[in-house]
N, C-alpha and C positions, 0 to 999 in steps of 0.2 A: 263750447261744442266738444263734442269725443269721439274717438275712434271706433270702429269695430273689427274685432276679432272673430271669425269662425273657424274651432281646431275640430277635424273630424267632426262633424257634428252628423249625427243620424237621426232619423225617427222613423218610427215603428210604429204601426197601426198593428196591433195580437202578433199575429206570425210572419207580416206584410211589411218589409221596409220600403217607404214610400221616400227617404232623403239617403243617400248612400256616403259619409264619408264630404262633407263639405268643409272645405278649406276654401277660406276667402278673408283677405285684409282690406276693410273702409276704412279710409283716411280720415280726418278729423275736416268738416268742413266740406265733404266732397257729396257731388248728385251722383249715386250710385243707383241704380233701374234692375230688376231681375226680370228677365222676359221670355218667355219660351209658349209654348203651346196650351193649349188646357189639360191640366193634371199633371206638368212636368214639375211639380211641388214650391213652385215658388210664392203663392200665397200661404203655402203651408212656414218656411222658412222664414216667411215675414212674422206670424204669428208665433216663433218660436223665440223671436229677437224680441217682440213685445212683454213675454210671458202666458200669452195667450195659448199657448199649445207646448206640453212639457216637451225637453230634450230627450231624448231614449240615452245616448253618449254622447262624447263630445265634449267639449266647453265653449261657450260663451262669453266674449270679455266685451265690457262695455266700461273704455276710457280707462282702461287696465283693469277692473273690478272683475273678477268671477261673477256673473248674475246668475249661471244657472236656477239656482235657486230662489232667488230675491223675486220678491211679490211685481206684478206689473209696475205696480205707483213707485216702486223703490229702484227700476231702472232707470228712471229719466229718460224717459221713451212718452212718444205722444203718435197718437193712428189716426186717420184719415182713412175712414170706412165706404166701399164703394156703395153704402146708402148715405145718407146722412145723416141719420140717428138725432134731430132736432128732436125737441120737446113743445108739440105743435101749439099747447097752451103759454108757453115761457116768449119774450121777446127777442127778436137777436141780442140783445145785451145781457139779458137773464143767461138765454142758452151757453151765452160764449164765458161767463161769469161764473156758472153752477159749479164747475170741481173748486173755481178755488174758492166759494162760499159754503163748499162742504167742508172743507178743508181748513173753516175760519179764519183767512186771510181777512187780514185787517180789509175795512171796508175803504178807505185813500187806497192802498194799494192795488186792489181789485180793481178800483174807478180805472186807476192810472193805467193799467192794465191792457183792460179792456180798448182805454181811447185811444193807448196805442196800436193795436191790434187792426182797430176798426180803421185809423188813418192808414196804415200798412196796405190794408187790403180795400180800401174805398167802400168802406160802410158807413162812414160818418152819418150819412142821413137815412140809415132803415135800422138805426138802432133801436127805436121804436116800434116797428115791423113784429108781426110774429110771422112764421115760416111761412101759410098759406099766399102771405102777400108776397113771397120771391117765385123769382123765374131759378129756374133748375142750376145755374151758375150763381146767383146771389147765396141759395142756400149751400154751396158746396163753399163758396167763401166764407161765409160763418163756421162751417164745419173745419174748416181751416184755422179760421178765428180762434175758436176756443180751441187747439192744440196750441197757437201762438201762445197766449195768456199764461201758460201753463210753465214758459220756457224752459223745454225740455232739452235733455242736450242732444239725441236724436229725434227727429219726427219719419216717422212712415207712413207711407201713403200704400192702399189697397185699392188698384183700379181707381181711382178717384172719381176717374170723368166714363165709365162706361155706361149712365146714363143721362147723358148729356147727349144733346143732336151733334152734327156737324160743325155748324158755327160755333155752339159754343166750347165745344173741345179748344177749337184752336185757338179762341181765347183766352180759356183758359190755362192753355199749355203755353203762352205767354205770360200770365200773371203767377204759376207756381215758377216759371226761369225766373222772372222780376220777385221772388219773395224772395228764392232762392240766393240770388245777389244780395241784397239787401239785408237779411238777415244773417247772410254767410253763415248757414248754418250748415251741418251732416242732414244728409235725405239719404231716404231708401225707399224706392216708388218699385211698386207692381205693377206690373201690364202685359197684357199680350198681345199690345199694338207695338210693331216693331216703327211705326210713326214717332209714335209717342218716344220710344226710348232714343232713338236717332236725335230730336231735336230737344231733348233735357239733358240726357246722360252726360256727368264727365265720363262715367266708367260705364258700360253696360258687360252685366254678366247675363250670358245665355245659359238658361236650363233646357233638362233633354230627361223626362224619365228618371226625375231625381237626383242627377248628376252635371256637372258644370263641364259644359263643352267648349266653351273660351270667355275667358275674359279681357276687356282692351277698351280701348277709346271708341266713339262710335264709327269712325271713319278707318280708324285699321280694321275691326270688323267688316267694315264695308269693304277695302282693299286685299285683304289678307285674312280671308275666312279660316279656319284650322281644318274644315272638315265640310262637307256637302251639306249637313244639315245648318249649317251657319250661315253660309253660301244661299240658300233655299228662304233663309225665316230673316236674314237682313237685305234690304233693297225690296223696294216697290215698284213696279212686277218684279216678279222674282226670277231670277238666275234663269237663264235658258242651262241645259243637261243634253250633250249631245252624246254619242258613243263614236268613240275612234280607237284605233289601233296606233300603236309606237312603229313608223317607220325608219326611224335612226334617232341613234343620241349621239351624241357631242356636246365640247365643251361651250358651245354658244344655246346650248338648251335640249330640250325636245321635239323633234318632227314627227306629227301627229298625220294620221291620213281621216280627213271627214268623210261625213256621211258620204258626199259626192264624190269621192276621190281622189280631190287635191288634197295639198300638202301644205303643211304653216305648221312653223315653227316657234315654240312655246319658252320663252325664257326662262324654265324651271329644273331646277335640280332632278338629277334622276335617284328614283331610291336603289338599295341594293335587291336585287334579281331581278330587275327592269329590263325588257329584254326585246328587241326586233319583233312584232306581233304582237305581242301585249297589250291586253283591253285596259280604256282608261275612260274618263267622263271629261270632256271638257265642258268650262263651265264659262259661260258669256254672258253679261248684262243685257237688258234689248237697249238702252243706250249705247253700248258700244259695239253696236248694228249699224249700219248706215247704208241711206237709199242713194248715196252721193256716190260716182262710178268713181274707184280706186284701183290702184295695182293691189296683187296679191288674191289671197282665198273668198273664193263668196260662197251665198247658200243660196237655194231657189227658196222661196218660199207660193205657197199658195193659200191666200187668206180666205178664212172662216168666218173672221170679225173682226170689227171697229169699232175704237172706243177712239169717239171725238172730246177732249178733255177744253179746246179752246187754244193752248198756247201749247200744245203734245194732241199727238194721236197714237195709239196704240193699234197694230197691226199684230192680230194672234191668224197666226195658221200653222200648216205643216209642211214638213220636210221631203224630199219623195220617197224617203224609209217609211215617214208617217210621225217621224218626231214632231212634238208638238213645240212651237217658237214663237218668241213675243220679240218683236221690233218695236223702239221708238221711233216716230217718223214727226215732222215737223207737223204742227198745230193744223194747216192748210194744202195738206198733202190730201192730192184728189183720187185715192185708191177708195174700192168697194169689197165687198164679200165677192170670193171668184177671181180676183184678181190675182195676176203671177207678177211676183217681183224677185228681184236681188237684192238680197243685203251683204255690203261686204264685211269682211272678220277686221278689226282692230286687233292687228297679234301681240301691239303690248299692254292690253288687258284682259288677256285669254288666262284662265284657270286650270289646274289639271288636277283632277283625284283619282288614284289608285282604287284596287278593288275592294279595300278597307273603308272606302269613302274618305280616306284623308289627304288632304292638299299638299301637294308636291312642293315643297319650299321655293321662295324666287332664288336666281343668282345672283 
């Protein structure tokens, strides 16, 4: 397996820089995920590490090599396309077999190849199959297959599973962790499901418009966003955004005034020109909502809607400025649209972002 290097790297569509300046180190052996919004370039950045889309500047090192220029087949790179690009006449063995019988790999080693491939990923018995005969997950495992066969010292993956239903996603987002182990190989997955990178990622890097807004493990992500839009595009519902005012600093944090007027205090560093008055955004999960009566800050809410999930209910309403608020509330909570509730603030996982949108460091 190899490492990756990205120094400045840009690219340029005519007079259009669509990648700004990427700097990013993947480890040798690490599930690293690029995930951000549609059109914030990270299918483009993928295709630029395969060979598939030139660099404008920048370099590229793949296992210490310069590749900028090296032909796709000469990086030891292997893709996972969010079609599956089978050859509907070929059989899954053919299909998973073609590069390296174009390549005149001995035909023993091809076999050897292949079976290993097929036990990896439980295909032993549709080897014979041609693609019409799988369901949407068997053909994405072949697709997989034959990057296996290839062993590459990177593989990338392009949305893999964006057309796949429900169930089979999450399947599947089990059996690429399980290859993953197993073959301890380097990944670099695309997606714009912040699901998906949450429960693969060692690393998730978030993009934004071209540019890397934080990089980290999936759970500092989740604890310690950099900035509002990280905070927004990590966790499912997303961040509630309230607006408050600085009623005092001190060395035990910031005392913030909410929408309703009370007061709760924020364990976060104050930046410099922070000042008594100063607008700010706090930023709260609807998990660390609660319909349970507590001491300290609440909020009224007046629900819109429910979303009964079975073991979670989801409570969206508004605030009496009209902010809009997602609570979680237990599975068998008997609230309806119309209904008035409280939820109280958990103040040691309350957020604060400046007028810059960036997150006020913990203490």
């Amino acid at each position: 397996m190899a490492d990756v290097t990205l120094a400045r790297l840009t690219k340029r569509f005519g007079t259009i820089d669509v990648l700004h300046g990427i700097d990013l180190s993947i480890a040798s052996r690490e599930f690293v995920v690029f995930v951000g919004p549609s059109g914030c370039g990270k299918s483009t950045l993928l295709r630029m590490i395969a060979g598939l889309e030139e660099i404008s500047s920048g370099d590229l090192l793949i296992d210490g090599t310069r590749a900028n220029d090296l032909q796709p087949v000469e990086r030891g790179t292997s893709m996972v396309f969010q079609s599956y690009a089978l050859y509907p006449h070929m059989t899954v063995a053919e299909n998973m077999s073609f590069g390296l019988r174009m390549a005149k790999t001995p035909k023993a080693d091809v076999e050897r190849r292949v079976a290993e491939a097929a036990r990896i990923l439980q295909l032993e018995p549709l080897l014979d199959r041609r693609p019409r005969q799988l369901s949407g997950g068997q053909r994405q495992r072949v697709a997989i297959g034959r990057c296996i066969v290839r062993d590459p010292k990177v593989f990338l993956f392009d949305e893999p599973l964006s057309n796949l239903d429900t169930s089979l996603r999450v399947q599947m987002r089990i059996e690429i962790a399980r290859l993953h182990r197993e073959l301890n190989a380097t990944m670099i997955y695309v997606t714009h499901d912040q699901v998906e990178a949450m429960t693969l990622a060692d690393k998730i890097v978030v993009l934004r418009a071209g540019r890397i807004e934080q990089v980290g493990a999936p759970l500092e992500l989740y604890h310690a966003p950099a900035n509002r839009f990280v905070a927004s595009f990590i966790g499912s519902p997303a961040m509630n955004f309230l607006p408050v005012t600085v009623e005092n600093l001190s060395e035990a944090g910031v005392s913030v005034l909410l929408p309703e007027g009370q007061s709760v205090r924020v364990p976060r560093l104050p930046r410099a020109g922070l000042a008594q008055g100063s607008a700010l955004t706090l930023g709260v999960r609807p998990e660390h909502l609660s319909l349970t009566a507590a001491e300290g800050a609440r909020l009224t809410l007046q629900v819109q809607a429910v979303e009964r999930l079975g073991s979670q209910t989801f409570l969206y309403g508004t605030l009496p400025d009209g902010t809009w608020t997602t609570v979680e509330a237990p599975g068998d909570t008997a609230l309806s649209v119309g209904s008035r509730v409280t939820a109280w603030v958990d103040p040691s996982h309350l957020h604060l972002f400046d007028a810059a949108e960036q997150a006020l460091p913990t203490l």
